[in-house]
C-alpha positions as MATLAB code, in Angstrom:
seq = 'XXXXXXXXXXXXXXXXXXXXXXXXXXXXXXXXXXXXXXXXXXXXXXXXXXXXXXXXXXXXXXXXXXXXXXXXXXXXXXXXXXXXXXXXXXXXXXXXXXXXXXXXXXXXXXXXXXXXXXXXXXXXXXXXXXXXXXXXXXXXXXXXXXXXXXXXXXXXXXXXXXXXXXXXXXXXXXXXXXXXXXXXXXXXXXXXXXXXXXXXXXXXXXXXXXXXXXXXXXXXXXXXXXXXXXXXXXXXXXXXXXXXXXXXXXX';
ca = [
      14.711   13.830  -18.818;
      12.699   10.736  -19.945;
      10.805   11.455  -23.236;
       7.014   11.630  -22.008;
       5.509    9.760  -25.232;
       7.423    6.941  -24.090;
       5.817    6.093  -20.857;
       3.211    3.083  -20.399;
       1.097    2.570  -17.832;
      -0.479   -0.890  -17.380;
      -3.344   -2.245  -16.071;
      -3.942   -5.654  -15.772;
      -7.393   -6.630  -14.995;
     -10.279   -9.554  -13.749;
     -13.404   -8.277  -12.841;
     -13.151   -4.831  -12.779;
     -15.796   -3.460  -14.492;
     -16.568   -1.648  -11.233;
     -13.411    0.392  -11.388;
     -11.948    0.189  -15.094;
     -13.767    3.453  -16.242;
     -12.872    5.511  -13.065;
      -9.148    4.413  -13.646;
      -9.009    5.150  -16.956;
     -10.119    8.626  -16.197;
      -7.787    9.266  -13.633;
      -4.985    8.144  -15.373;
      -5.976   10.606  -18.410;
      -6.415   13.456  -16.408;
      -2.366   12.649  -14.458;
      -1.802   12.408  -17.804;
      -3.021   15.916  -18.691;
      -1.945   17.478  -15.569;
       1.547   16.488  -16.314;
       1.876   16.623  -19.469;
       3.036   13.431  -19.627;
       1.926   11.886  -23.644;
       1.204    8.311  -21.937;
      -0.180    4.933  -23.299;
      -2.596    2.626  -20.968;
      -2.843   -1.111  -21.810;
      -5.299   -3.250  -20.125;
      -4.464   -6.610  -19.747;
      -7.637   -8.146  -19.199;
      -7.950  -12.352  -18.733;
     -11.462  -12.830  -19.878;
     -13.147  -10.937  -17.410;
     -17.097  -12.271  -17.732;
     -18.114   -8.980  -15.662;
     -17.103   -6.846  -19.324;
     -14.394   -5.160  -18.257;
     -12.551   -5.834  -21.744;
     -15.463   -4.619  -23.297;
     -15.384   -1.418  -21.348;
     -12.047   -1.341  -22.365;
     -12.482   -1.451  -25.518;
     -15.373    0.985  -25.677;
     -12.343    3.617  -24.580;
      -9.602    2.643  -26.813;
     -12.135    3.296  -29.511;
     -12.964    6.999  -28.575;
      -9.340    7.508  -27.200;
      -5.906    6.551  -28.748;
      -3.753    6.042  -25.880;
      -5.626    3.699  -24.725;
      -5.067   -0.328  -25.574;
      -6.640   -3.567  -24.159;
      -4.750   -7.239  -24.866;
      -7.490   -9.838  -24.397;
      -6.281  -12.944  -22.971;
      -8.066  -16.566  -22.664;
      -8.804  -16.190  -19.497;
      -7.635  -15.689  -15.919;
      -3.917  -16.949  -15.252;
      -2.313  -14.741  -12.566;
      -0.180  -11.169  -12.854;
       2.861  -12.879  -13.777;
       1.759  -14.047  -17.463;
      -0.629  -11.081  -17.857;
       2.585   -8.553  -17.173;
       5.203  -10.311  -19.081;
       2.656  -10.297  -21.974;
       2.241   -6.623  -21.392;
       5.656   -5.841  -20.984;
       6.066   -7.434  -24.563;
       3.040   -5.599  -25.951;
       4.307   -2.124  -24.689;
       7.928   -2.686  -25.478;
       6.980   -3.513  -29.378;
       5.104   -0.372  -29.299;
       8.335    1.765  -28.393;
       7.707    2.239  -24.647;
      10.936    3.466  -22.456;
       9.254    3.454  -19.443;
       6.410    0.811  -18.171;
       4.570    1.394  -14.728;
       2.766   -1.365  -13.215;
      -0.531   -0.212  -11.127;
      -3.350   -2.142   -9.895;
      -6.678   -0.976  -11.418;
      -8.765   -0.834   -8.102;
      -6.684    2.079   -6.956;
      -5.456    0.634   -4.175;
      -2.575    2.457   -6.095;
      -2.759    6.325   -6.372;
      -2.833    7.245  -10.052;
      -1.405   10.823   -8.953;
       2.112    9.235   -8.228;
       2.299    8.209  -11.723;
       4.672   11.284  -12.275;
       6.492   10.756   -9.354;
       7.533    7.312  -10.564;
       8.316    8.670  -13.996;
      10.403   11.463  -12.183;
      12.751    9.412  -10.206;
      13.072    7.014  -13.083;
      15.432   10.242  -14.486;
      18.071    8.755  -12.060;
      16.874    4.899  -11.448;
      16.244    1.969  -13.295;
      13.805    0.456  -11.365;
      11.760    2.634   -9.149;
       9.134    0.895   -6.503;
       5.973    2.652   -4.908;
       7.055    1.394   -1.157;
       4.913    0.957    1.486;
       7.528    0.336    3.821;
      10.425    3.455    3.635;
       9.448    7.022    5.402;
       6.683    8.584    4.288;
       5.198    5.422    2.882;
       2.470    3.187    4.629;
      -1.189    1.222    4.525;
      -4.691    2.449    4.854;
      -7.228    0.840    6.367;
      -5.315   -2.521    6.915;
      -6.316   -4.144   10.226;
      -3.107   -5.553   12.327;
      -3.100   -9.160   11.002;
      -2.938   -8.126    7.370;
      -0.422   -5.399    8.026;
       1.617   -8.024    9.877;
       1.396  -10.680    7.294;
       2.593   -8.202    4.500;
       5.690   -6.838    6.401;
       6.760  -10.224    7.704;
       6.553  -11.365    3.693;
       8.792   -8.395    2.635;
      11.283   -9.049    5.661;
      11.753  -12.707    5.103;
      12.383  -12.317    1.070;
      14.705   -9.093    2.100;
      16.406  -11.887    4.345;
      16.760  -14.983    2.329;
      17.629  -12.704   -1.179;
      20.074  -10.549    0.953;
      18.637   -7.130   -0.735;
      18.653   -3.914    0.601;
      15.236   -3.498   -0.639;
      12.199   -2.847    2.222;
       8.906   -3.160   -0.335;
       9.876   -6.575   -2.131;
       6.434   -7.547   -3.082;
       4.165   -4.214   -3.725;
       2.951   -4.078   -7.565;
       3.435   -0.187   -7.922;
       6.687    0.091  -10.063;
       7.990    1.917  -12.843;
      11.000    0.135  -14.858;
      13.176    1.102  -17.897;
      12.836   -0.237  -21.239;
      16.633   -1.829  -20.698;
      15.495   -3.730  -17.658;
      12.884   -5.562  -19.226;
      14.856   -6.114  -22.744;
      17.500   -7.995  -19.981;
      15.540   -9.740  -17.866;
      14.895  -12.866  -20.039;
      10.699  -12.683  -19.237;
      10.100  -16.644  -20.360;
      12.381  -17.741  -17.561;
      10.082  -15.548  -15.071;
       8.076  -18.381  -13.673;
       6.166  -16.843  -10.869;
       1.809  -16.121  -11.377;
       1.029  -14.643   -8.082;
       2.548  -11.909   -5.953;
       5.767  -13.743   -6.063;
       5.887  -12.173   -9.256;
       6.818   -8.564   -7.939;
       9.852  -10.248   -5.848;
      11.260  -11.821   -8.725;
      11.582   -8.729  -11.338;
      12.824   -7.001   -8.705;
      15.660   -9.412   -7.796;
      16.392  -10.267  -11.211;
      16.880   -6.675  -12.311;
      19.364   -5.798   -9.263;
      21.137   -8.866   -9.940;
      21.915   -7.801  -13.964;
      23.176   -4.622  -11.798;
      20.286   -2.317  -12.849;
      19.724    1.087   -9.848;
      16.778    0.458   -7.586;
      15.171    2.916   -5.990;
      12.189    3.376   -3.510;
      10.179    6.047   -3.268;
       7.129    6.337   -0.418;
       3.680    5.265   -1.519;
       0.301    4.716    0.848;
      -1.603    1.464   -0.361;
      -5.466    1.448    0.503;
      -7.606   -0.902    0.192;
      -9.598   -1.186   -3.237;
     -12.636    0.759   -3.896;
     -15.079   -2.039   -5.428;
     -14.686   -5.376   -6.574;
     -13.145   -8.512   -4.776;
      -9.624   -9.019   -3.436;
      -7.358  -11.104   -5.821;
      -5.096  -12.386   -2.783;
      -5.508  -15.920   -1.735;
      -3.939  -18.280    0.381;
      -2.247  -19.934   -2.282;
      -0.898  -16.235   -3.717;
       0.761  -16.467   -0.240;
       2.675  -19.934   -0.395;
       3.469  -19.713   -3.946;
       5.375  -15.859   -3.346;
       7.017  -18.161    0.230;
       8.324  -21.160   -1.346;
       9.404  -18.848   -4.006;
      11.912  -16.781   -2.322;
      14.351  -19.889   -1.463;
      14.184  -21.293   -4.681;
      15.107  -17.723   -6.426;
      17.711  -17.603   -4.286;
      19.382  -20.838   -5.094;
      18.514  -20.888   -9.101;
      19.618  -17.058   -9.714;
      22.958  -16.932   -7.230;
      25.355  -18.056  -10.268;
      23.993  -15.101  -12.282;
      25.090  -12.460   -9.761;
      27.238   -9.870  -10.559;
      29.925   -8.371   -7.794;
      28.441   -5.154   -6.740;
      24.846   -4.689   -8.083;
      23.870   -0.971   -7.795;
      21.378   -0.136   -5.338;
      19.839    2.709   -3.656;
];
């Protein structure tokens, strides 16, 4: 069983002052109801709404709660592989990434922790049984699985949620994956830990999640999100190949 005071949850945030104290709270009470001793770190990038200040305001009355203030707004990829250092020098053997507008349920937190007993990577999937989207109209929905299918097809991974941000992964996997070659900001982001940890031969699993749409705030997606996490995939592909091993473990 995975020791519970070793389990990180983190938040990365922009503008979201509208949701940052809601979170917070429902990630303390999962954290009560499961008796899982957690940590929260908020990764905010400058957020001129206050959200690191709101942040802050909470790690002051409440321990297990951090915030890493950075410059300003850069994309998830920096912002998690800055959090994935801050959490690992502070002794974390599991680290869940969640969005903060809970477009991600907090009460699958334990879920993820669970199947991480026999997985070292497990993703929140929209896209096995059981899993699925809220609220998305059919161009968005289409969009989103056609993304997931074509980096399934070009990275030859028996993976079906390549690009969701809802994942739990082991201390190991992040102490191998060499984080200052991770290049991608965006969205591409989430296909790239994912294909560099089943290429070091680290266990994938996916267990069913439903993604709906964010309570407050504004969208971070863009159009450029898109073509960055697109030309991406290829280019993964050809750089990483020489760095796979035989039979990487999957489930």
């Amino acid at each position: 069983m995975n020791e519970p005071g070793g389990v990180w949850v983190l938040l990365p945030t922009y503008n979201e002052s509208e949701n940052i104290t809601a979170m917070l709270d429902a990630v303390a009470e999962v954290f009560r109801e499961s008796s899982i001793d957690g940590h929260v770190l908020v990764i905010d990038d400058g957020s001129p709404d206050g959200t690191g200040r709101i942040a802050e305001d909470w790690s002051a009355e409440d321990p297990r709660v951090h915030v890493l203030h950075r410059a300003e707004k850069a994309g998830i990829g920096p912002a998690y592989r800055d959090g994935f250092r801050y959490a690992l020098d502070a002794g974390a053997q599991l680290v869940i990434q969640m969005d903060c507008d809970f477009s991600h349920d907090p009460r699958m937190l334990p879920d993820l922790v669970a199947a991480a007993d026999h997985a070292d990577v497990v993703l929140g999937s929209r896209y096995v049984p059981g899993g699925g989207t809220a609220e998305w109209g059919w161009t968005r929905r289409t969009i989103s699985r056609s993304g997931c299918r074509y980096a399934k097809s070009i990275l030859h991974v028996p993976v079906e949620d390549l690009t969701g941000g809802f994942k739990c992964f082991r201390r190991a996997v992040l102490e191998a994956i060499p984080l200052d070659e991770v290049t991608a900001a965006g969205y591409g982001f989430q296909i790239e830990m994912t294909y560099r940890a089943i290429l070091l031969g680290f266990r994938v699993v996916e267990i069913p999640i439903v993604f709906v749409d964010r309570r407050y705030g504004t969208s971070k997606m863009s159009g450029a999100i898109v073509w960055e996490a697109a030309t991406l995939v290829p280019r993964l592909r050809h750089r990483l190949r020489r760095v796979h091993t035989p039979d990487p473990v999957t489930a």
